[in-house]
Residue frames as qw, qx, qy, qz and C-alpha x, y, z in Angstrom:
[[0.685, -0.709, 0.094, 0.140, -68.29, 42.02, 8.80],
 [0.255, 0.917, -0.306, -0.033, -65.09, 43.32, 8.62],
 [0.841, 0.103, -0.406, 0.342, -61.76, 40.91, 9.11],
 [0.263, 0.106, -0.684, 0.673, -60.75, 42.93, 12.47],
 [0.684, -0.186, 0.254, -0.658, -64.12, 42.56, 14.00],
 [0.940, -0.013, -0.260, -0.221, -64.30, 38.74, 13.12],
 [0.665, 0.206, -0.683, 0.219, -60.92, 37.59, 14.27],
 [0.143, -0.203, 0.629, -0.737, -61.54, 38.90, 18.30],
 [0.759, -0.047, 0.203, -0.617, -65.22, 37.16, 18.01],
 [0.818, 0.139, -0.556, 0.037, -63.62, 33.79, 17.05],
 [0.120, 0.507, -0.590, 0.616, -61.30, 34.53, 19.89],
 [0.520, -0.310, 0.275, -0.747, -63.95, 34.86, 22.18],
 [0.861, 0.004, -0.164, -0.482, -66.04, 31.97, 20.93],
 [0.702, 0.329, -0.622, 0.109, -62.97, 29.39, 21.38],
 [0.059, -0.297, 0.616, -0.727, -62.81, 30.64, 24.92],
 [0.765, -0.050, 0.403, -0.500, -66.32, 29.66, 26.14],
 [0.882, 0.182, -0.383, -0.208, -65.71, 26.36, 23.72],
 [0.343, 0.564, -0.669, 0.343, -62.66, 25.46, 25.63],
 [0.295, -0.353, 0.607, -0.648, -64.32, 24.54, 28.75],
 [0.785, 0.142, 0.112, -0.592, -66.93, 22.47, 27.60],
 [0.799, 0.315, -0.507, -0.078, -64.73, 20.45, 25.35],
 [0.258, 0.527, -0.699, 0.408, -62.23, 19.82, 28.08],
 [0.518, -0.263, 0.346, -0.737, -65.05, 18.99, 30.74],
 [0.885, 0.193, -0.122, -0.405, -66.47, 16.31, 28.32],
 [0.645, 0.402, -0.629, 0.165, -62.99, 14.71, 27.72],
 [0.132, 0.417, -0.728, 0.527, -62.51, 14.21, 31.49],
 [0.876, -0.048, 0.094, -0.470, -66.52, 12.07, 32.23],
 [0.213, -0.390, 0.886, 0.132, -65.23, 9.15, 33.28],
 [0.773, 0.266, -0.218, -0.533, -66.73, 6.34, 30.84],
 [0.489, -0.291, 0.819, 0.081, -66.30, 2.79, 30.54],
 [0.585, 0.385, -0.391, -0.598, -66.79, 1.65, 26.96],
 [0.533, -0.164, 0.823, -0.108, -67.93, -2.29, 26.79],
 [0.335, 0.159, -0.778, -0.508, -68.43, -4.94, 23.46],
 [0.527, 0.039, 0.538, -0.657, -72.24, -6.26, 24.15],
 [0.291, 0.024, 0.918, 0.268, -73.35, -9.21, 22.77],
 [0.123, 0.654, 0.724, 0.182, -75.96, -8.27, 20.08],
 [0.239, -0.865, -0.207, 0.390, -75.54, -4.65, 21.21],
 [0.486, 0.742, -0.133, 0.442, -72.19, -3.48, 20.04],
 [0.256, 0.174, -0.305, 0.901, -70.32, -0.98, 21.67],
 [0.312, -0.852, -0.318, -0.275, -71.91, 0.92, 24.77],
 [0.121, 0.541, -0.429, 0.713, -70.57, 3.86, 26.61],
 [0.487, -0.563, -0.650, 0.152, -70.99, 3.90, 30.20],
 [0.073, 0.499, -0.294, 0.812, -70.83, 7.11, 32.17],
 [0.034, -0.112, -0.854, 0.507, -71.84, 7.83, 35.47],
 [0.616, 0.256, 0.150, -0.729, -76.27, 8.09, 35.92],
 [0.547, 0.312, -0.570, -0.528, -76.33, 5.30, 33.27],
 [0.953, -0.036, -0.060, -0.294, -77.58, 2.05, 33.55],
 [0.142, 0.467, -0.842, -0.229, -74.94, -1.08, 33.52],
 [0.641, 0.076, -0.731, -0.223, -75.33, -4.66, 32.49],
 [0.778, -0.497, -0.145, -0.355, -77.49, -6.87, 35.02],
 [0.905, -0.161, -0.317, 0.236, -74.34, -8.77, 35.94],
 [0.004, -0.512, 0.234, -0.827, -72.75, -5.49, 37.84],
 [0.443, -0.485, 0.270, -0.704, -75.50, -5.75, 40.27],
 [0.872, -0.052, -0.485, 0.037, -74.66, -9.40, 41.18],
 [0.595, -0.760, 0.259, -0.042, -73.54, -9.84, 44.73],
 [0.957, -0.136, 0.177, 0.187, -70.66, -11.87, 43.33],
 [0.461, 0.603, -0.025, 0.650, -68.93, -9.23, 41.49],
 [0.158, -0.885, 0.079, -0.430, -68.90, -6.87, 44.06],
 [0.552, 0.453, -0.461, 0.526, -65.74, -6.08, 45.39],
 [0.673, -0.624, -0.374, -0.134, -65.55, -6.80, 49.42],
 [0.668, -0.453, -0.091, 0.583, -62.37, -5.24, 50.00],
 [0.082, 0.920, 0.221, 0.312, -63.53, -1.91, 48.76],
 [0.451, -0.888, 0.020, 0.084, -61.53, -0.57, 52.01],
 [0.595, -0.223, 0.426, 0.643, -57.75, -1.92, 50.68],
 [0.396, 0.509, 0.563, 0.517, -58.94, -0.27, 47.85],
 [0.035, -0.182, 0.052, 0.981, -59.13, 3.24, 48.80],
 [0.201, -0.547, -0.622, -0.522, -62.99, 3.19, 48.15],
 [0.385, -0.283, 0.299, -0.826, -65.74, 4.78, 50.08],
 [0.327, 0.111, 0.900, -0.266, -67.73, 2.86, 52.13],
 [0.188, -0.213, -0.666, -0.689, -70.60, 1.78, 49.47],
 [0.312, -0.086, 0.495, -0.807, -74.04, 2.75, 50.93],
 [0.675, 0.229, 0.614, -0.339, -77.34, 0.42, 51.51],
 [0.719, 0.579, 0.380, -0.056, -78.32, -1.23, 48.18],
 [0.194, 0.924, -0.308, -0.116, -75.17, -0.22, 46.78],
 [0.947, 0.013, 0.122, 0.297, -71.35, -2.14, 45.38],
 [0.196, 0.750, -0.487, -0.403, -68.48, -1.09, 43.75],
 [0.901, 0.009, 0.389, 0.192, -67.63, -3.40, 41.17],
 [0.103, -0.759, 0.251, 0.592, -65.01, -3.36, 38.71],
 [0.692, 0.619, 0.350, 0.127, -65.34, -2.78, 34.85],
 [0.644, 0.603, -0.139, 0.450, -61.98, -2.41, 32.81],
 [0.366, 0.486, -0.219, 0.763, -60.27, 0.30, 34.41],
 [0.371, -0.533, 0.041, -0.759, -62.75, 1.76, 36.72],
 [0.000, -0.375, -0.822, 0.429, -64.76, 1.11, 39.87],
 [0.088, -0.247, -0.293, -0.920, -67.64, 1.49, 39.88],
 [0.197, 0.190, 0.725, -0.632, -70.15, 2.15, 42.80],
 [0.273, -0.243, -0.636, -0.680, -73.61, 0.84, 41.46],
 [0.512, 0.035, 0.343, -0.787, -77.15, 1.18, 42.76],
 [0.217, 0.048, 0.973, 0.070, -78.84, -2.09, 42.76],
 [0.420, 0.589, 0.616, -0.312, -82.42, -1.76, 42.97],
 [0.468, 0.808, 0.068, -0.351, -82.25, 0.59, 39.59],
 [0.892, 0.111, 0.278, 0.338, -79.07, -0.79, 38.29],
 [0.482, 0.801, -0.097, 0.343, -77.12, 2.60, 37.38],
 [0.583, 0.095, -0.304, 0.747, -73.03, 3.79, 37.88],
 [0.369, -0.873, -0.243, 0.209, -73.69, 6.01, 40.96],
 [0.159, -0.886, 0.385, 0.202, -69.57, 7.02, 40.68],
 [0.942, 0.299, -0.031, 0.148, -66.90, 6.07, 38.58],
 [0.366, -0.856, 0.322, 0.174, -62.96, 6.06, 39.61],
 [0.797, 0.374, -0.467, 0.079, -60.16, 4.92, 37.52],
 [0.947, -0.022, -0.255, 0.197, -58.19, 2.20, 38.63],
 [0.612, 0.291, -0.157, 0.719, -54.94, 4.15, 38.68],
 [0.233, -0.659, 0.198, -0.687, -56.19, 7.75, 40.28],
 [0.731, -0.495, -0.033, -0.468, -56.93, 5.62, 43.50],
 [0.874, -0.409, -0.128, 0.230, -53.89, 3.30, 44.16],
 [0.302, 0.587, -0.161, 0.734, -51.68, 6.43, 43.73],
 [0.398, -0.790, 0.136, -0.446, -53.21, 7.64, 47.46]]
């Protein structure tokens, strides 16, 4: 391959990469130090720690809070930065919002 045929097919390739990387970087995530565990990412679909789906964490003035209303079997609680609206019965982050993007409205 010649050196002006390769430098338009990098070109190219950086273009469809560009979207993908940029997509990834913007999943919100909550990253948390588990005992015995380490580090674990959270994103949204994922599981979270059993104490999330305690009724005692969960945040009852969702509504001062610029939240949606959380639906049946459902919370927002909040981990680091985020909210996060969790699904009891199965224990995963349904949606995740940072902290900041939400008392800005």
């Amino acid at each position: 391959m010649t050196h002006n045929n390769c430098l338009p097919r990098l070109l190219l390739a950086a273009l469809f990469a560009l979207p993908i990387a940029a997509h990834a970087a913007e999943e919100p995530a909550v990253n948390l130090d588990r005992p015995g565990a380490g580090m674990v990412e959270i994103k949204e679909g994922d599981k979270v720690p059993d104490e999330y789906k305690r009724e005692t964490l969960a945040l009852k003035d969702w509504q001062k809070r610029h939240l949606t209303a959380p639906g049946e079997n459902e919370q927002w609680v909040e981990i680091q930065d985020k909210y996060v609206l969790v699904n009891i019965p199965n224990g995963t982050a349904k949606e995740m919002i940072e902290k900041s993007a939400v008392h800005k409205k």
